[in-house]
OpenMM code with the backbone's topology and positions (N, CA, C; nanometers):
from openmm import Vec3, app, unit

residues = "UNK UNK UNK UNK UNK UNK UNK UNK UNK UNK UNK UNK UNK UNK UNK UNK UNK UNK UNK UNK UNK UNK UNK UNK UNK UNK UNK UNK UNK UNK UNK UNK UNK UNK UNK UNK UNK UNK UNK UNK UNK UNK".split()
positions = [
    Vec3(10.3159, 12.0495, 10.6247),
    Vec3(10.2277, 11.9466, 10.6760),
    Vec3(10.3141, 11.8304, 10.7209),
    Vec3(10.3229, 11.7702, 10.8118),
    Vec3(10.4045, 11.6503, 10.8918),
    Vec3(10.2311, 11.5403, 10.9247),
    Vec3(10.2544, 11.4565, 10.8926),
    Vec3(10.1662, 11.3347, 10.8953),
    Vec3(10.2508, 11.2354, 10.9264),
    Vec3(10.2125, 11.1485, 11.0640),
    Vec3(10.2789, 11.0264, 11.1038),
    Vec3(10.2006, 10.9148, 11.0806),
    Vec3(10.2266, 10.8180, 10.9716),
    Vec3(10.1949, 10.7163, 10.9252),
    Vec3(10.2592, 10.5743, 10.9696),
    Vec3(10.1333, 10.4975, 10.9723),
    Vec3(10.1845, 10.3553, 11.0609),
    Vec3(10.2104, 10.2801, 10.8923),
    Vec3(10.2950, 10.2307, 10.8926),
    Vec3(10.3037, 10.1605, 10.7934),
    Vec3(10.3032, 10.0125, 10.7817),
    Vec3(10.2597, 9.9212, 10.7099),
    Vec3(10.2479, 9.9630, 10.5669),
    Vec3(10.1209, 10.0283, 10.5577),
    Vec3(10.0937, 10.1153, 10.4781),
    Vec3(9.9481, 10.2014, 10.4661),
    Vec3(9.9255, 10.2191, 10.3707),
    Vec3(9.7554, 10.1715, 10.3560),
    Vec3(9.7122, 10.1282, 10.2177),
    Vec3(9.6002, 10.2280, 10.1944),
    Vec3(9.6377, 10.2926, 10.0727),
    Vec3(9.5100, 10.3951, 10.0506),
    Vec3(9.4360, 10.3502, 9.9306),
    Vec3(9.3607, 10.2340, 9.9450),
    Vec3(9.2974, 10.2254, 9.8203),
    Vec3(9.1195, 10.2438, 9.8353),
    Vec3(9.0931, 10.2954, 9.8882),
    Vec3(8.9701, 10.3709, 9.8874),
    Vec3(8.9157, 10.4403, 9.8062),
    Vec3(9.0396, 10.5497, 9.7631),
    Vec3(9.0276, 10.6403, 9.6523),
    Vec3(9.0583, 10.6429, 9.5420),
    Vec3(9.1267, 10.5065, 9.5351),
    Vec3(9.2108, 10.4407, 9.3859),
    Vec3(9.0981, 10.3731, 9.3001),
    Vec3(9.0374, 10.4150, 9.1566),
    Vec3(8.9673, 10.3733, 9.0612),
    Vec3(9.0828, 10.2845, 8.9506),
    Vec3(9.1067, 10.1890, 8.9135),
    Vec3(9.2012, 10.1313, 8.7959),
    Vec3(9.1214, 10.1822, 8.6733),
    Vec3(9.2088, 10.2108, 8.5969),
    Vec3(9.1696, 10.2470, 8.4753),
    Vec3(9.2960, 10.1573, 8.3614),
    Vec3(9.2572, 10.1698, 8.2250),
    Vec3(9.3066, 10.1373, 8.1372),
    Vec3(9.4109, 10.2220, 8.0559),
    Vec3(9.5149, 10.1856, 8.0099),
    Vec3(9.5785, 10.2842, 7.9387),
    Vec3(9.7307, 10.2308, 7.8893),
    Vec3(9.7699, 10.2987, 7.7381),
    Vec3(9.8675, 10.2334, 7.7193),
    Vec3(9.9681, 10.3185, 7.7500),
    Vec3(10.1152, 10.2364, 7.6646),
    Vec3(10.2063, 10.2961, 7.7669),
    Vec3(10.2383, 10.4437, 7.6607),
    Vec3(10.2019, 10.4705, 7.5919),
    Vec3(10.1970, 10.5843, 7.5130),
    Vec3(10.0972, 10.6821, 7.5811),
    Vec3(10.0236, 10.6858, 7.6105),
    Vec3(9.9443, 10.7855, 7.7151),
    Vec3(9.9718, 10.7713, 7.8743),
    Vec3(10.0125, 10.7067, 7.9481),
    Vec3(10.0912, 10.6825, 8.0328),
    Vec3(10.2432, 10.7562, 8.1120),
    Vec3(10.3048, 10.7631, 8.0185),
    Vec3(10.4160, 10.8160, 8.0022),
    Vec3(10.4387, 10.9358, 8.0388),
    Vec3(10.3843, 11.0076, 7.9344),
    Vec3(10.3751, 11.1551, 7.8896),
    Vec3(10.2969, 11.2064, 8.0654),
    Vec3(10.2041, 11.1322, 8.0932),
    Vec3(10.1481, 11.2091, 8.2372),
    Vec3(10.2581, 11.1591, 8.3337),
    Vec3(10.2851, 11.0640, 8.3720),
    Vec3(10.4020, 11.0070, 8.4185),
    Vec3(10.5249, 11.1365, 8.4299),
    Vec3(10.5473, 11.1810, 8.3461),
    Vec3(10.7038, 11.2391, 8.3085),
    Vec3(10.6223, 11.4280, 8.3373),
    Vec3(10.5221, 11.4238, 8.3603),
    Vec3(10.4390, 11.5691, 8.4192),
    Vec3(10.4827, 11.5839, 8.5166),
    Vec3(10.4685, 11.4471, 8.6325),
    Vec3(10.5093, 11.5157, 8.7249),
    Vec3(10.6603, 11.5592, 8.8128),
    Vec3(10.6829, 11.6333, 8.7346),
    Vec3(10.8205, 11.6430, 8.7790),
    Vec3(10.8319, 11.7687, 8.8985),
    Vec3(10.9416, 11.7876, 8.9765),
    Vec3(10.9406, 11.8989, 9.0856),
    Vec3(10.8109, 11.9433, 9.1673),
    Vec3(10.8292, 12.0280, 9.2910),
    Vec3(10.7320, 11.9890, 9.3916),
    Vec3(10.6041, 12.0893, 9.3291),
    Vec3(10.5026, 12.1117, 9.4176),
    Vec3(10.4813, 12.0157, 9.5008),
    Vec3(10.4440, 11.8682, 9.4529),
    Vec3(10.4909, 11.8199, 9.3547),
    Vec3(10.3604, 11.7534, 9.2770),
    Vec3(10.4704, 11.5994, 9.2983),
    Vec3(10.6003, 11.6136, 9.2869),
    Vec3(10.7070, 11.5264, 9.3492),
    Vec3(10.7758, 11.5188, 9.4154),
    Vec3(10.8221, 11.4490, 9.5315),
    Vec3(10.8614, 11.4362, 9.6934),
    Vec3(10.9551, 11.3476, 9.7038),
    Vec3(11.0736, 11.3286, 9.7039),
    Vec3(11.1634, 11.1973, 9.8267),
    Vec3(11.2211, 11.2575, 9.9038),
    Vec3(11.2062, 11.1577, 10.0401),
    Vec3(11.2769, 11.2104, 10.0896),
    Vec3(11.3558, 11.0566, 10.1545),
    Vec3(11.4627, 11.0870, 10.2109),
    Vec3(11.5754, 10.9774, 10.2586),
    Vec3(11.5809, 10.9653, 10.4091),
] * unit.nanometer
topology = app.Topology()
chain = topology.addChain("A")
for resn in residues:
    res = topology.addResidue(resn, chain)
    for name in ("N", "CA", "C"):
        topology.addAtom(name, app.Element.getBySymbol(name[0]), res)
């Protein structure tokens, strides 16, 4: 998939804030590791 994005681009439409400490945080945080689920590119 190639998507050309104007930047800066703001997706908060679909963003709900929620609460949470940094002990439950983390642990999902450190899930996502390798693709597809994590991406850089340079």
């Amino acid at each position: 998939v190639n998507v050309k994005l104007r930047l800066p681009a703001v997706f908060n439409k679909f963003l709900q804030p929620i609460s949470m400490s940094a002990e439950e945080f983390f642990p999902q945080w450190r899930s996502l590791s390798g693709p597809p689920l994590k991406l850089q590119e340079v």
